[in-house]
Structures are given as structure tokens and as C-alpha cells.
N, C-alpha and C positions, 0 to 999 in steps of 0.2 A: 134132822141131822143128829147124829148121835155123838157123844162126847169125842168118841176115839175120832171121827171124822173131823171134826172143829181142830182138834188139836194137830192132825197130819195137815189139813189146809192151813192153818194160821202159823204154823213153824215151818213150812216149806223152803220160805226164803230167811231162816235164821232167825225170826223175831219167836220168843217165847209166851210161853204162861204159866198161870201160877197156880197149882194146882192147891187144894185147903185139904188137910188131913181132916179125916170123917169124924175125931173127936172131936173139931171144933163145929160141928154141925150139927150133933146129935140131940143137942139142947131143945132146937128150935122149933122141931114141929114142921121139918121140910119135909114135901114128898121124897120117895125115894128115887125118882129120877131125876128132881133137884141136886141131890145129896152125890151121886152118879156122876152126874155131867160136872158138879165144883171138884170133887175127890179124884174126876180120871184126868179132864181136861182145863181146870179150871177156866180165868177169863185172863186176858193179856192186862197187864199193866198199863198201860195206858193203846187207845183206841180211838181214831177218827170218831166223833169231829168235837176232840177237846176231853177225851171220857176219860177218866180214870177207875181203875179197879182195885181191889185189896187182894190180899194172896197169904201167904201161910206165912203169919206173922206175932211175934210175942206181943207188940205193941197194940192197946188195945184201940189206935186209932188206925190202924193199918191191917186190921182184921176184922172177918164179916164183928157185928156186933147190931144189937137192937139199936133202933132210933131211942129212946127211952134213954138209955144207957151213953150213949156215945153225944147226944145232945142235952141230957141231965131233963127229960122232957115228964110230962105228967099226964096227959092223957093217955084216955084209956086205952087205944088204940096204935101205940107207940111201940108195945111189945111185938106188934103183929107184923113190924117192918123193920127188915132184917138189909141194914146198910151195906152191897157190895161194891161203891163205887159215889165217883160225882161228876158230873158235866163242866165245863168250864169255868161257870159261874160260882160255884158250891153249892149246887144243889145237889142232894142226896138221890143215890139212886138206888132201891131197894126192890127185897123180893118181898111181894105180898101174902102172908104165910093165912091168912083170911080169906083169901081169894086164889086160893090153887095156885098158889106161887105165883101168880103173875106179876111180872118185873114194871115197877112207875117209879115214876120222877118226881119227889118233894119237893114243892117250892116252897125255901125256906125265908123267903120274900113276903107268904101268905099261911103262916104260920103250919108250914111241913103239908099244905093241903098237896093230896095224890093225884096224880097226871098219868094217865095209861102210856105204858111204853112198848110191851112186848108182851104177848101170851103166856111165855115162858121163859127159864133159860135158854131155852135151844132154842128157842125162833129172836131172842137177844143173837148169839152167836153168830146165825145166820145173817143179822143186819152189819152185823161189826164188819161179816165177810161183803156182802154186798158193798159196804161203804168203802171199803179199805179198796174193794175193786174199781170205782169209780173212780178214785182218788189215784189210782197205779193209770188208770187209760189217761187223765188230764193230764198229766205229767207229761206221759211219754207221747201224748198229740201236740202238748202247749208246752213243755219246757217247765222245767224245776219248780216255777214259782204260781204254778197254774192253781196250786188247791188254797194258797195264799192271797192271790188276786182276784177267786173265785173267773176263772177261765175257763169256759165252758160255754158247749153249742146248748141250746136247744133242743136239739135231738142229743146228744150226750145226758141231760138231765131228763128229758121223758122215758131215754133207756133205766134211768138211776129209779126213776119214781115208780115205772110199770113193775121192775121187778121188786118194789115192795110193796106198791098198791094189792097185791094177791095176797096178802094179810088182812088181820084186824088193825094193824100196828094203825095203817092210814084212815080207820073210819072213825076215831076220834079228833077232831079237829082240833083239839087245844094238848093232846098228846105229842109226846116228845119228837117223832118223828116226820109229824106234820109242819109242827112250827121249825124243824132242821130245814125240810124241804124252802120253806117259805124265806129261811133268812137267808138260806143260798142264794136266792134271786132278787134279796135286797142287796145284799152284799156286791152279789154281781154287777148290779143297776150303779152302786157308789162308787164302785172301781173302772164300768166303762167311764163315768163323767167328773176322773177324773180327782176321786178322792175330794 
């Protein structure tokens, strides 16, 4: 999926994103179709299920910046992860500038250790749409409160999972989108019985 396409699918129905001017990127040693996809189409502001993103911002905590830097950190390894976002919890979510940009999840619980999330940014973008789409069908099958009550068939969730299982995202178990998949159907199980 290519930046311009992310950005005509995810603004479609009015919601935006945040595109980063290329001088704030040139520092860090992105590829260039990292550098591409944040400068045409950047990431939305906030994203199913719980994500937040940074965007074209003077504040340095409201803009990409190293883990190093934005968590006062000391390893050596801290330069190389470049903060565009956080999960619900506060965990850091960065691109892997070591690893061919690939996008994981810092658990800052296990002092910032890395969690595979995405190949890239573009196969990020592609989940963000994936998820936003499943979360538009519960709605409009179950009523307003369905992504909140975790309302959901069976078959509505193996549709969710097939279409991202044809990634890497799903062959790490302890990776972001596996443990998404898995709290969905804890979630689910607390709310059939009843909270």
C-alpha cells in the first residue's frame, strides 16, 4: 500500500493524519520509503485499539524523537528506535532504524525490551485499516457499543485474524498483534459473563 493510498482510505469518512515534514526525519537514518510514507501520508492521531501517533509537532514529546532522547535512556541501542506512537498502556511504539525500519512495541514494564509489530510502515497502515474495518462491521452488526463490550461472532473474528494472519505481523507470538488478537477474546469471554 503506498502512502497516497493510506491516506485516500483513512480520510475517506473525514478522520485525518498527520503528515511530518522531511526535516524532521532526515536526522535518523530512515529508509527512504519510511521517510515517503510519514512526509506524504503520515499516521492518524489516534487508531484502534487504543494507539496513538505523533505528527508535525514543535513539542518534543509530540514528535517522532529517539527513545534515548524522549525517555533520558542510556543504552546503546536506544538511538536506533525512533518513537512514532504508544498503545494504551504507554508503551512506546517505534520504527526499528537497525532492522530495516521495522515498526515494534517497547515494553516499558521490561525495561523498553522490543516486540515485533509490523514489517514496516506500510504494512502498520495496512493493520490500522484492517482494524478500523472490523471495528466499523461490529458496530453497524451489534450496535454502537459492540467494540466496547467486545461484541463479536466467531466468524466476524476469524474474518479479523485471516486477513492479517497473511503477514509476519501474526508469526511472532508475543508480538503486538498476536497478544491484540488474544485479549479480544478475553475481553469478550468477561463481558459474555457478565463483567
Amino acid at each position: 500500500m503506498t502512502a497516497a493510498e493510506f491516506k485516500l482510505k483513512w480520510t475517506k469518512n473525514g478522520d485525518s493524519t498527520s503528515p511530518i515534514k522531511v526535516d524532521q526525519l532526515q536526522s535518523f537514518g530512515l529508509n527512504k520509503n519510511t521517510i515517503d510514507f510519514l512526509t506524504i501520508a503520515g499516521l492518524p492521531e489516534e487508531a484502534s485499539p487504543f494507539l496513538t501517533f505523533v505528527g508535525d509537532s514543535a513539542s518534543s514529546y509530540d514528535r517522532i524523537s529517539t527513545l534515548a532522547l524522549q525517555y533520558d535512556t542510556m543504552a546503546s541501542d536506544d538511538d536506533s528506535y525512533l518513537i512514532i506512537g504508544s498503545d494504551g498502556s504507554g508503551n512506546p511504539i517505534a520504527i526499528d532504524t537497525k532492522h530495516n525500519d521495522q515498526i515494534v512495541w517497547l515494553d516499558h514494564e521490561q525495561n523498553f525490551s522490543s516486540n515485533f509489530m509490523n514489517s514496516s510502515i506500510h504494512q502498520l497502515a495496512a493493520f490500522l485499516l484492517i482494524y478500523r474495518a472490523f471495528n466499523e462491521a461490529i458496530i453497524k452488526l451489534h450496535g454502537d457499543d459492540a467494540v466496547l463490550n467486545c461484541t463479536f461472532t466467531e466468524n466476524e473474528y476469524d474474518m479479523l485474524k485471516q486477513e492479517m494472519t497473511a503477514s509476519k505481523a501474526l508469526a511472532c507470538e508475543s508480538g503486538f498483534w498476536c497478544e491484540e488478537l488474544k485479549l479480544l477474546l478475553v475481553n469478550r469471554e468477561y463481558y459474555r459473563h457478565g463483567n
